[in-house]
N, C-alpha and C positions, 0 to 999 in steps of 0.2 A: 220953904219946902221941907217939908219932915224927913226924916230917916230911914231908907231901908236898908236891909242885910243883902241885897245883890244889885252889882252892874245893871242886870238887865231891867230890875225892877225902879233903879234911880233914871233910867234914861226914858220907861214907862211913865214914870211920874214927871217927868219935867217935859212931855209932850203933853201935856195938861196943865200944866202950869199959869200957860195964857192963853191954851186951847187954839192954836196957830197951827200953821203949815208943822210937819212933825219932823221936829232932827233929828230922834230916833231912828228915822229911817234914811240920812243920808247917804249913806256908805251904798245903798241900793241903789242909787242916782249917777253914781260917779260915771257909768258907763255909756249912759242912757242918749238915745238918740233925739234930739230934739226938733227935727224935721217934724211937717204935717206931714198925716195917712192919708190919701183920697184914693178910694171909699175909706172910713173909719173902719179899722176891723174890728173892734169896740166902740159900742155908744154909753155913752153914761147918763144918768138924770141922777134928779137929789131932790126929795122932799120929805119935809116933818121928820127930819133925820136920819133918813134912809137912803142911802143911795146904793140907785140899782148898775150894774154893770153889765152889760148884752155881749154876747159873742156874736159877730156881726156881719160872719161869712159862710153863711149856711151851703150856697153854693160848693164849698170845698169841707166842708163839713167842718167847719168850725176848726180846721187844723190849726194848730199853736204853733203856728211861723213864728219866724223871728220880728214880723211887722206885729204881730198880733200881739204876743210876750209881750213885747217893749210899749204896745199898746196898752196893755191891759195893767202892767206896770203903771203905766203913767196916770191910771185912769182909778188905780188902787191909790196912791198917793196924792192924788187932785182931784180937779173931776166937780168940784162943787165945794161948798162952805167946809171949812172944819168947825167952825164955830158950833153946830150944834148937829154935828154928825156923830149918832150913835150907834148903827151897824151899815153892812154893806152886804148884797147881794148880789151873788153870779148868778146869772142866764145865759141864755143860750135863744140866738134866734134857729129856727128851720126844726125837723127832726133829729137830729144828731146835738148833743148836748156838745161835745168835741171828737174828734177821732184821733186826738194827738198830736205829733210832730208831723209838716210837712215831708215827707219824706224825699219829694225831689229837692230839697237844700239839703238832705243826707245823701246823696248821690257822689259816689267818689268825686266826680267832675269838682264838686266844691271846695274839697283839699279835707287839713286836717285843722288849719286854723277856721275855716267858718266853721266847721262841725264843731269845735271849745266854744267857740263864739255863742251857736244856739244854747250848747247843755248849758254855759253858764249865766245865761239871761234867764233860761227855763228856771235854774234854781233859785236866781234870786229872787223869782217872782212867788215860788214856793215857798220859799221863807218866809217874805216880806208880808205872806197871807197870814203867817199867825206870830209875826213880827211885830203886828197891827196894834195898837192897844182898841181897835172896835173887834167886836163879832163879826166873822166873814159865814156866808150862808150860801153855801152851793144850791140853786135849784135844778134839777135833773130832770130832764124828760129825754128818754130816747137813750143812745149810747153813749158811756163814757170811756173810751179806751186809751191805752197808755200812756202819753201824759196826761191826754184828760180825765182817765182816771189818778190819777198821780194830782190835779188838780182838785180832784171831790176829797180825794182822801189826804188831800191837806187844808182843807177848810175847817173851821171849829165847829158848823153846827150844817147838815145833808138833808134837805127833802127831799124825797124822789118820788114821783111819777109809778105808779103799780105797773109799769110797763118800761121802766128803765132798764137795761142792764149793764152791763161794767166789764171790763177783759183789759186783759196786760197781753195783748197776741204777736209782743214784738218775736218772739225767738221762731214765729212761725217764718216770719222775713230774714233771719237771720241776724239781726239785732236784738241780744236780749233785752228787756223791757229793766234794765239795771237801775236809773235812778227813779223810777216811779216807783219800784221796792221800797225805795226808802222810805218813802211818805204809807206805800201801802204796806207794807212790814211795822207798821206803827199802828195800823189801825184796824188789822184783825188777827188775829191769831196766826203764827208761823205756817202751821199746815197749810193753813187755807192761802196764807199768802202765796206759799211756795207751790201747791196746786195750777192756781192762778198762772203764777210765770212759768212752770216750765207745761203746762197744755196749752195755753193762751185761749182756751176756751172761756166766754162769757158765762158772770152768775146772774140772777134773776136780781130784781129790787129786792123782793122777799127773802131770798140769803143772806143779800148786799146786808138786810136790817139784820139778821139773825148774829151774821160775825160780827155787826159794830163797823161797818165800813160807811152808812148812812143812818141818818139819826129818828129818822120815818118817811114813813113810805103812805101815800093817801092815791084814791084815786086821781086820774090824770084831769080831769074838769076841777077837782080840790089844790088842785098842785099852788096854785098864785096865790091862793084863798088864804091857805094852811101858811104857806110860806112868809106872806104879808102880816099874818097874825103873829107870828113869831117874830118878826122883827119889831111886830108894833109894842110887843110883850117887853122886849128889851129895851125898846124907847122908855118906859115908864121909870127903869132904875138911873144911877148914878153915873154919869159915865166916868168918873176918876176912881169909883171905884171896883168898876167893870174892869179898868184899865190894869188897875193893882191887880185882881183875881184873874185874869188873862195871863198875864205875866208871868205869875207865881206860876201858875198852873204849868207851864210850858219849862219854867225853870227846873221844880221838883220833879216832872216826873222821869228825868234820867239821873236824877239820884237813888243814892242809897235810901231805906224807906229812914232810916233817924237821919239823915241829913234831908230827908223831904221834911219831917216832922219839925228838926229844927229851923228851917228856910219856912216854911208856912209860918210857925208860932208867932215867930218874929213879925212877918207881916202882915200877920191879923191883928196884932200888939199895936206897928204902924197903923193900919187902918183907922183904929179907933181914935188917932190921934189926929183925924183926917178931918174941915168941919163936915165932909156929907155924912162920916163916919158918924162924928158925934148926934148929927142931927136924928140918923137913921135911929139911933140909942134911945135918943130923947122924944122922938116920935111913938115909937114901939110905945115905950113906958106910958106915953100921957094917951095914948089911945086915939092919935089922930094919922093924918096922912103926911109924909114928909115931904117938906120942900128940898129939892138940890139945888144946890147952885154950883154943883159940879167939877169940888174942889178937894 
């Protein structure tokens, strides 16, 4: 296994190393409940390297209970082959893409220890989406409100529905919408975020694109179409080296901008010393198509 300049990118690279279950991500595990869900509140399927992830309780509007989380956890980390799984897609069954936390498990009656319980499964599941060394691809239709929006705007690549919209309306309930900030403080501009949380009033897809909170926005008959196309886009490259540019990416950008520059250099340096790296090199130059073998 070759050399990188960061933790996070050496534990990147050695979940591809034999392309196995991924121990990069065991620390997300430690908690995890390993009881079945009956009904699934997540369905999962996997084909031609793609695996899709359903939100699977439209009835309650796709709340991110604590069954759901630890679902959907389970179902981000397994779920189907690793062997030649290159990205992963969130859906949503019903109208409602998620409306968030359950709110009756936030119900005083629950105490103080379930309410850590939920916030800290919610975050690891937020992490562990761009923890991933695949591309994770929110598809949107209908509402995302705060975790579930805290879910869209921690995913690496957002479709949405021309009919989506998005809100953080916790402080209307008297719980401010505090750790979906976090993810959505990262993914549009301060103003608009802090807009967002203290009206908790919904923006349109069409802003949602304008700030950078989704990555496009297509009609609602395009939505599977467009979305599908994009994953299949991704299926074409490398995945060890999807994994490496994932990485970096998530490393650098809370650094200083020369400690980004130096943390990049270095592992586009690695890269090349990579064989998909090389291939990609040798490919370009001789004018043909490259083969992966995705190492």
């Amino acid at each position: 296994m070759w050399k990188v300049c960061t933790s996070v990118l050496r534990r990147g690279l050695q979940d591809y190393s034999n392309l196995r279950v991924l121990p990069l991500l065991s620390r997300h595990l430690s908690s995890s409940s390993t009881g079945s869900v009956d009904p699934a509140p997540t369905v999962s399927s996997q084909h031609d390297g793609i695996r899709t992830i359903t939100l699977n309780n439209p009835k309650k509007r796709n709340a991110l209970s604590l069954a759901m989380l630890e679902s959907l956890r389970r179902d981000l980390l397994g779920g189907g082959s690793q062997d030649d799984l290159q990205v992963i897609i969130i859906a949503a069954e019903g109208p409602v893409f998620s409306a968030g936390h359950d709110l009756n498990e936030l119900s005083p009656a629950h105490g103080r220890d379930k309410h850590t319980e939920i916030f800290d499964a919610c975050t690891k599941v937020m992490t562990l989406v761009q923890d991933l060394p695949v591309p994770v691809i929110a598809k949107v239709r209908g509402l995302a409100t705060a975790a579930g929006c805290q879910l869209v705007a921690s995913c690496d690549i957002v479709v949405a529905s021309d009919t989506a919209q998005f809100a953080t309306p916790g402080v209307k309930v008297g719980l401010f919408c505090s750790t979906p900030a976090v993810a959505l403080g990262r993914a549009v501009p301060r103003k608009v975020a802090m807009e967002m949380l203290f009206t908790g009033q919904p923006i349109t897809a069409q802003d949602a694109l304008l700030h950078g909170l989704v990555s496009k926005v297509v009609p609602e008959p395009k939505l599977d179409e467009e979305t599908h196309r994009l994953a299949k886009q991704i299926c074409t490259t490398s995945r060890s080296v999807t994994a490496i540019g994932k990485a970096c990416f998530y490393s650098q950008i809370t650094k200083s901008r020369d400690e980004a520059y130096r943390e990049a250099g270095e592992v586009m340096v690695d890269n090349l010393q990579t064989a998909d790296g090389r291939e990609g090199i040798n490919a370009f130059l001789e004018k043909r198509k490259p083969t992966w073998t995705h190492q």
